[in-house]
C-alpha positions as CSV (number, residue, x, y, z in Angstrom):
1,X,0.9,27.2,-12.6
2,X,-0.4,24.5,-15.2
3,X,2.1,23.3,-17.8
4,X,0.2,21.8,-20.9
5,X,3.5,21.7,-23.1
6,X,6.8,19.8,-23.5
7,X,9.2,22.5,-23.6
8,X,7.9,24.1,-19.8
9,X,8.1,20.7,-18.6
10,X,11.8,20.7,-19.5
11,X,12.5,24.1,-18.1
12,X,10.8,23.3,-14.9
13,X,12.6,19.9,-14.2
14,X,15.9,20.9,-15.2
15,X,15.0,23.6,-12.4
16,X,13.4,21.5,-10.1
17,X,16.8,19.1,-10.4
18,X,19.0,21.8,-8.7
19,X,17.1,21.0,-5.5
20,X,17.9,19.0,-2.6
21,X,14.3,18.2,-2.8
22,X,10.7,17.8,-4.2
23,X,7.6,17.1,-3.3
24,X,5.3,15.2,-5.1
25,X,1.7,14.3,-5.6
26,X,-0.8,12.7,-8.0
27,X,-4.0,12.9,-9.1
28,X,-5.9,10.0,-11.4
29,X,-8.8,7.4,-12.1
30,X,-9.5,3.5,-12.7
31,X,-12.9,3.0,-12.1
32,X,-13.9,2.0,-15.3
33,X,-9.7,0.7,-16.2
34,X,-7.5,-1.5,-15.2
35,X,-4.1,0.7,-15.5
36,X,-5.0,4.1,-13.9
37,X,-5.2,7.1,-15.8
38,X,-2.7,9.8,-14.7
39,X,-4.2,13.1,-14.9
40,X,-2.0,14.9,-13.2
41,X,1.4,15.6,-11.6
42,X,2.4,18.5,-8.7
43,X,5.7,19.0,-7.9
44,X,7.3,21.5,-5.8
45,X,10.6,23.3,-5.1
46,X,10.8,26.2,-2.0
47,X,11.1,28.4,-5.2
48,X,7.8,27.4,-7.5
49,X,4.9,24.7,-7.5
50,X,3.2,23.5,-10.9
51,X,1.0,20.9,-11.8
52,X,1.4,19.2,-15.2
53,X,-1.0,17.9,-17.3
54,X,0.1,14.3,-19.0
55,X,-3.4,14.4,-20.7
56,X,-2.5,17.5,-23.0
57,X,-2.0,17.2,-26.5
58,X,1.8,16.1,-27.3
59,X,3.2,16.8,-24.1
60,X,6.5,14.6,-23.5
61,X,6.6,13.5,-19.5
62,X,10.6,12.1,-19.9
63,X,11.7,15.1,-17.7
64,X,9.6,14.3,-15.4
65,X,10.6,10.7,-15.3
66,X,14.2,11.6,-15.0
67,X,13.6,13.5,-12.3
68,X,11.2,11.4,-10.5
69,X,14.6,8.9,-10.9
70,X,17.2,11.2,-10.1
71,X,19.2,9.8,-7.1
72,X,20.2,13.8,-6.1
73,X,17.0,14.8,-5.7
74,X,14.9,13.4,-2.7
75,X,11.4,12.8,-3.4
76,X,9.3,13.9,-0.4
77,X,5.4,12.0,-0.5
78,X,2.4,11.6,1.6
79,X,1.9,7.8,1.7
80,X,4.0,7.0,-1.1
81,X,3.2,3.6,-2.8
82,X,0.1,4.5,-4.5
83,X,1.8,7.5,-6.2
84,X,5.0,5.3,-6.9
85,X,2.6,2.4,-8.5
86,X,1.2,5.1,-10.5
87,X,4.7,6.2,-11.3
88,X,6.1,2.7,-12.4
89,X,3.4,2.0,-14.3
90,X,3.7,5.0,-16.6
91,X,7.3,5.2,-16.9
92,X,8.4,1.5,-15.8
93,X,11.3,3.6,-13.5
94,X,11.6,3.5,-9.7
95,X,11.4,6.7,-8.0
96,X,14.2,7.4,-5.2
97,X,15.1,8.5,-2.8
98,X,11.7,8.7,-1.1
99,X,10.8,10.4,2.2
100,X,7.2,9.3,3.0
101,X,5.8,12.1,5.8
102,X,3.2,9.5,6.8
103,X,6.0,7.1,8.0
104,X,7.9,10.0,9.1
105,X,4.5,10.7,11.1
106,X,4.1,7.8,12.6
107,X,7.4,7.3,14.1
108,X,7.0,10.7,15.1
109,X,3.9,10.1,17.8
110,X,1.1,11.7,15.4
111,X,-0.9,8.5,15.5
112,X,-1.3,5.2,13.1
113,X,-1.7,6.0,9.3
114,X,-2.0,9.9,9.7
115,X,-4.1,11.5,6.6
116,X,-2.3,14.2,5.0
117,X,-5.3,16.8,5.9
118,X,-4.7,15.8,9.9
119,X,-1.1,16.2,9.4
120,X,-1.4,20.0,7.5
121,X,-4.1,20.9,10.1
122,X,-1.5,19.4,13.1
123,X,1.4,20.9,11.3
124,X,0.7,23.9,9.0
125,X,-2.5,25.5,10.8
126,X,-4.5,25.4,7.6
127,X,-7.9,23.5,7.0
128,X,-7.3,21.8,3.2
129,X,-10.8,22.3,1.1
130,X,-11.3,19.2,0.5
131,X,-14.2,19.9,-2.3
132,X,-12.4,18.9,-5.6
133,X,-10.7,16.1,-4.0
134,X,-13.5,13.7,-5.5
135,X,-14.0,15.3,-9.4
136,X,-13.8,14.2,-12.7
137,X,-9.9,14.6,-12.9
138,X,-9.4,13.3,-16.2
139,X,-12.0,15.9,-17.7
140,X,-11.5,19.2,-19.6
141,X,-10.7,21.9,-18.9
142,X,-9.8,21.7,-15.1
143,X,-10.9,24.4,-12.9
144,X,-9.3,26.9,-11.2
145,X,-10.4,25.3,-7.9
146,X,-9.0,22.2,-9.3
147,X,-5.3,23.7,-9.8
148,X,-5.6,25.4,-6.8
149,X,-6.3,21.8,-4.4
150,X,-3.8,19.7,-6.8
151,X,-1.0,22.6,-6.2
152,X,-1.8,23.3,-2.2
153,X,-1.2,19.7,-1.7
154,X,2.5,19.8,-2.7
155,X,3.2,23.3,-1.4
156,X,2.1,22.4,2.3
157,X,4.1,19.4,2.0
158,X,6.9,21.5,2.2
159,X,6.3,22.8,5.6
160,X,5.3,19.1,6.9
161,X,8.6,17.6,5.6
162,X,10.1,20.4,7.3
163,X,8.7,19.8,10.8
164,X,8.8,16.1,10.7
165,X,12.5,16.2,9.8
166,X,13.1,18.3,12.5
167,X,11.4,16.4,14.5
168,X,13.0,12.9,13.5
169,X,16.3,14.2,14.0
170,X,16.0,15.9,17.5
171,X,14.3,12.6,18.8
172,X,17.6,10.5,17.2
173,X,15.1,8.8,14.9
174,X,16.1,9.5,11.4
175,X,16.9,6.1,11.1
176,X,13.8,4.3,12.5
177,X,12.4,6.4,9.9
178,X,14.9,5.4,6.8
179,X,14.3,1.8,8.0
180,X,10.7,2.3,7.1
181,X,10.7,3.8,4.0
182,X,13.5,1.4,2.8
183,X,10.7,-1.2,1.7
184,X,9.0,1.5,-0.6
185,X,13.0,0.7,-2.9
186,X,11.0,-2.7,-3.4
187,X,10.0,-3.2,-7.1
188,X,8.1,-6.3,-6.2
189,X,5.8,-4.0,-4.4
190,X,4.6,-1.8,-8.0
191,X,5.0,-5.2,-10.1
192,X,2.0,-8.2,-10.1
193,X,2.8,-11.5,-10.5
194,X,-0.5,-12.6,-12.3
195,X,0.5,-16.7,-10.7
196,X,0.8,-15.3,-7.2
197,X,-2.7,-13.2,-7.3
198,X,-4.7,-16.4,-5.8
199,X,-3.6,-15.5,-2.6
200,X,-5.9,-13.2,-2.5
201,X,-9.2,-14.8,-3.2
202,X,-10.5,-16.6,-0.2
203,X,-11.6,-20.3,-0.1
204,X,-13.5,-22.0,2.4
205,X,-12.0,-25.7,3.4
206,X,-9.0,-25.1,0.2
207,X,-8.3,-28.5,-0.7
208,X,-5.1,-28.5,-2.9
209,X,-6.6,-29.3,-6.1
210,X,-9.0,-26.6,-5.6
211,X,-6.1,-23.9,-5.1
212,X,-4.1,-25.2,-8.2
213,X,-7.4,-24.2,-10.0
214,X,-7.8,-21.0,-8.5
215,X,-4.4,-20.3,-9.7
216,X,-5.2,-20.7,-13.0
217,X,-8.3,-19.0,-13.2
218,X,-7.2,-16.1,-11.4
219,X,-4.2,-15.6,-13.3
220,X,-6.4,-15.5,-16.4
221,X,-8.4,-13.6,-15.3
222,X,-5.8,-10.6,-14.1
223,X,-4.4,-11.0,-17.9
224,X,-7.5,-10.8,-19.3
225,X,-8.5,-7.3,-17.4
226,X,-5.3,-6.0,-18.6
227,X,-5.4,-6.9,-22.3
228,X,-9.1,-5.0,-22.2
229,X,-7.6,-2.2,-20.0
230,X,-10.9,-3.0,-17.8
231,X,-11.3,-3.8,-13.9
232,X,-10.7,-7.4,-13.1
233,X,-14.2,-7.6,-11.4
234,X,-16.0,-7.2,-14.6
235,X,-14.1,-9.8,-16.1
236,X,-15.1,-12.0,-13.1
237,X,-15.7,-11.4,-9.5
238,X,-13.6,-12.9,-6.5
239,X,-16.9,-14.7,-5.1
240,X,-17.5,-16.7,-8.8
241,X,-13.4,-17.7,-9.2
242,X,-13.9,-18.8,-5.4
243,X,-17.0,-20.8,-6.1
244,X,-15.3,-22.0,-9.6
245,X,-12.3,-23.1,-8.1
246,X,-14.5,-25.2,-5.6
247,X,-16.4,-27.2,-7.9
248,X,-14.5,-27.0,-11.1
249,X,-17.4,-27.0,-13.8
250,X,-16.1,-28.7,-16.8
251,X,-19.0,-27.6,-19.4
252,X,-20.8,-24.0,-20.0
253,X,-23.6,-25.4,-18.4
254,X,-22.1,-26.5,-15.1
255,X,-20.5,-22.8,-15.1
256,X,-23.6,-20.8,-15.8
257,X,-25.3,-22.4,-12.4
258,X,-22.0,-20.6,-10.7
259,X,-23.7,-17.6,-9.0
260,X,-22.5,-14.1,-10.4
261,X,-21.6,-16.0,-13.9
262,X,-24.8,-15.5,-16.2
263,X,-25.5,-17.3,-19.6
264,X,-24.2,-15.5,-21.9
265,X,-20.3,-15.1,-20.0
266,X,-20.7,-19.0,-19.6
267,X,-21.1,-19.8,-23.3
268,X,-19.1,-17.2,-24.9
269,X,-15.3,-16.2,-25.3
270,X,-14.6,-15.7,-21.8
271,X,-16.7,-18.7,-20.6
272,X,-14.9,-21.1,-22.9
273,X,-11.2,-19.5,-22.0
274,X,-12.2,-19.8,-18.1
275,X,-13.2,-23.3,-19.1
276,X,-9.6,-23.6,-20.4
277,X,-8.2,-22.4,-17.0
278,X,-10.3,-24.9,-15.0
279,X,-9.0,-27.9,-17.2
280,X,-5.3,-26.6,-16.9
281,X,-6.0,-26.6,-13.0
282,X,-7.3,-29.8,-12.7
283,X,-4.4,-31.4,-15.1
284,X,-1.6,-29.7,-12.4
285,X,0.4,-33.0,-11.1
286,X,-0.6,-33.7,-7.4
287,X,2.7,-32.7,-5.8
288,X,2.5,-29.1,-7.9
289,X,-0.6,-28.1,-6.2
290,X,-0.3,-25.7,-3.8
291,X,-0.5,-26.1,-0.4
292,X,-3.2,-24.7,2.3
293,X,-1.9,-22.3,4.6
294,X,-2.2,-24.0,7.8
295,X,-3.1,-22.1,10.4
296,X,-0.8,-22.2,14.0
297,X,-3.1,-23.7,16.6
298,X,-3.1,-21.4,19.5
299,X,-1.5,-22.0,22.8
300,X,-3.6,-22.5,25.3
301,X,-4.0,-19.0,27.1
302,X,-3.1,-17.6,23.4
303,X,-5.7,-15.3,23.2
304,X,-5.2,-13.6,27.0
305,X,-1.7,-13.6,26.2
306,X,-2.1,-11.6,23.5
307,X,-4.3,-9.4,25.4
308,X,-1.5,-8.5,27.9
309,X,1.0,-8.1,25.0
310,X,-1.7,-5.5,23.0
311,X,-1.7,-3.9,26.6
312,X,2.2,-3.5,26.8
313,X,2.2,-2.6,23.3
314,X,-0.1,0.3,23.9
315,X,1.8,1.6,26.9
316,X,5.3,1.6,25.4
317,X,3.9,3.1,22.0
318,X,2.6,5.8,24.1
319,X,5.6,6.6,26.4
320,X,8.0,6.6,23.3
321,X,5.3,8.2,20.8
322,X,5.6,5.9,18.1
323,X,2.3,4.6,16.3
324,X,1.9,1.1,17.8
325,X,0.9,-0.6,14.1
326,X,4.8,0.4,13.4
327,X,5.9,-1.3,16.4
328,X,3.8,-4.2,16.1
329,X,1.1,-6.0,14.5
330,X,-2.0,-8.6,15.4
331,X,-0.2,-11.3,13.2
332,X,3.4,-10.0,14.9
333,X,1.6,-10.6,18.5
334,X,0.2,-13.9,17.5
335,X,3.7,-15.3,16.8
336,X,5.2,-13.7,19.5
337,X,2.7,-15.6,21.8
338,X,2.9,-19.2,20.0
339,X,6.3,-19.5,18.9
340,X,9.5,-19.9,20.9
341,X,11.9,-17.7,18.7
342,X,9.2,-15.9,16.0
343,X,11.0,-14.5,13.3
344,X,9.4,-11.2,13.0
345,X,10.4,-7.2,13.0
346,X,9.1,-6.5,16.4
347,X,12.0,-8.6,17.5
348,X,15.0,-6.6,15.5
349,X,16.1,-3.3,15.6
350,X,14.6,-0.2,17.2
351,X,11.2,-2.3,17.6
352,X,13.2,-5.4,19.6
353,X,14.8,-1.9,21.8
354,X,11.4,-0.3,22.6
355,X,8.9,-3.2,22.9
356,X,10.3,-6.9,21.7
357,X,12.3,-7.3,24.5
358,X,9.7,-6.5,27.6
359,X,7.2,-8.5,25.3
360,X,9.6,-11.6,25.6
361,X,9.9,-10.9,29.2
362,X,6.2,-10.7,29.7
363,X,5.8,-14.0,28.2
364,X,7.7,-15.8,30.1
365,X,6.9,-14.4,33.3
366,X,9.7,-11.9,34.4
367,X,7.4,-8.9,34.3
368,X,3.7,-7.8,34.5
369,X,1.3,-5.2,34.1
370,X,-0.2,-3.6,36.9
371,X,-2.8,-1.0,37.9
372,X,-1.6,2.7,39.2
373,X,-4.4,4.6,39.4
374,X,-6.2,5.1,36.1
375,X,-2.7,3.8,34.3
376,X,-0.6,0.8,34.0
377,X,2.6,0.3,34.3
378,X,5.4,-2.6,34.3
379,X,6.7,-4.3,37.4
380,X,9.2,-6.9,37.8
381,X,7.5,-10.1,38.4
């Protein structure tokens, strides 16, 4: 069913808000914007499955933002942040509570970052079409094909929250999984801070002046795309800020010999208000420049090290099938491997239970890996 009016919005949430649950899915564009474009939203009950169309004429999406907000009504999503971004940015409201099945899947042995298509095939039994996945979905009319994916992707979702919740709860793992999903509640995660986006943008050799430039320039940059509703890199490219914030041109000139900035960016509006940003940059007092991340200087033996923890890693995220990126990642092992007590997650918790503790042990000799056969397995040392 495709609602392109207010009042069968209404009827269907109020509805759809008698349910323990919903699932949810999204369908939009940015290519050529710097907000995306919703196009459309599918939502399920076990009773009925619609798609609504925020692009028709008129239509008022409140009910679906009360929804998307009410705390009796789980939210059930395949990889959740990108539909919760799209979410927050339309209605500047959190969604919650959220079950995520590709969290759910991962601490449920079905391997790192499951696609939903794997998980309906694993799951359901059903091959999704996957040809409309790609259109045009912010033109009119849609297709029936169209409808048809859009809806098929919340009604299947059904059965695969379903099995996975069966799953998590006859393994004793609701709570591994609940732990996981708790950081999706983060509104930092849906909200840019425009200062903190230099991060991003790699330098090579960052001096500190250079990064207190940076700062500026990318910040202006991110409010500039948004102001024109246009993708940052046509404003300016991560390779020209970089290069910018390297060797600070002070004139149009100086910036139009920046490759990727051509003449006419360097002596028009944006040229001169990049210009601005540079300046502001290079006026930052010394001790409010930002530091260089400096890296850890291995261990020596830091890298085998790590090689027998990856190998542990591997073993015990097979034996308790549990993805190993939720156990543990590179940066995770690196610490583990140079730093006497690492503050990290693969030390707390279910992680610390499973892994953390036989990687401690493995460090500092009172285990070790051995050959049996074509396996491996732990011995004490």
């Amino acid at each position: 069913m495709l609602i392109t009016n207010s009042a069968d919005v209404a009827d269907f949430c109020a509805r759809a808000a008698q349910s323990k649950f919903v699932t949810v899915d999204t369908e939009f564009v940015r290519e050529k914007t710097y907000w995306p474009i919703l196009c459309l939203i599918q939502i399920a009950t076990r009773d009925e499955a619609v798609a609504i169309d925020p692009l028709a004429d008129g239509i008022d999406l409140g009910p679906v933002y009360d929804l998307m907000k009410n705390t009796d009504v789980l939210k059930v999503l395949h990889s959740a942040s990108q539909d919760m971004q799209i979410m927050f940015t339309a209605s500047g409201a959190m969604v919650e509570p959220v079950f995520d099945t590709q969290i759910a899947a991962m601490v449920s042995g079905y391997g790192d970052q499951p696609a939903y298509a794997t998980l309906v095939q694993r799951i359901v039994g059903e091959t999704i079409d996957k040809r409309s996945q790609m259109t045009d979905w912010s033109r009119r009319p849609l297709t029936d094909r169209q409808v048809d994916y859009a809806i098929g992707d919340v009604t299947y979702l059904i059965d695969v929250y379903d099995k996975l919740s069966e799953e998590l709860e006859e393994a004793d793992r609701e709570s591994w999984a609940h732990e996981e999903m708790r950081h999706l509640r983060d509104q930092g995660l849906y909200e840019s801070n425009p200062r903190e986006l230099w991060r991003k943008v790699r330098l090579r050799r960052p001096t500190r002046r250079a990064l207190a430039v940076l700062r500026e320039i990318t910040a202006w940059r991110e409010l500039s795309a948004q102001r024109r509703n246009i993708p940052k890199g046509w404003v300016c490219r991560d390779e020209a800020l970089a290069e910018i914030a390297l060797n600070t041109p002070e004139t149009p000139a100086a910036l139009e010999r920046v490759r990727g900035v051509n003449e006419r960016f360097a002596h028009g509006r944006d040229g001169k208000a990049l210009l601005e940003a540079v300046q502001v940059g290079l006026d930052v007092p010394d001790d409010e420049c930002p530091d260089p991340e400096k890296g850890r200087p291995p261990l020596r033996g830091h890298e085998t090290l790590v090689a027998l923890l990856q190998a542990l890693l591997k073993l015990r995220s097979d034996e308790n099938g549990v993805a190993a990126q939720l156990i543990a990642n590179r940066k995770e092992l690196d610490r583990i491997a140079t730093e006497e007590e690492p503050d990290v997650r693969t030390l707390s918790g279910w992680r610390r239970e499973i892994y953390g503790n036989d990687a401690i042990a493995l460090k500092r000799g009172e285990i070790a890996l051995t050959a049996d056969g074509l396996s491996v397995r732990v011995v004490t040392a």
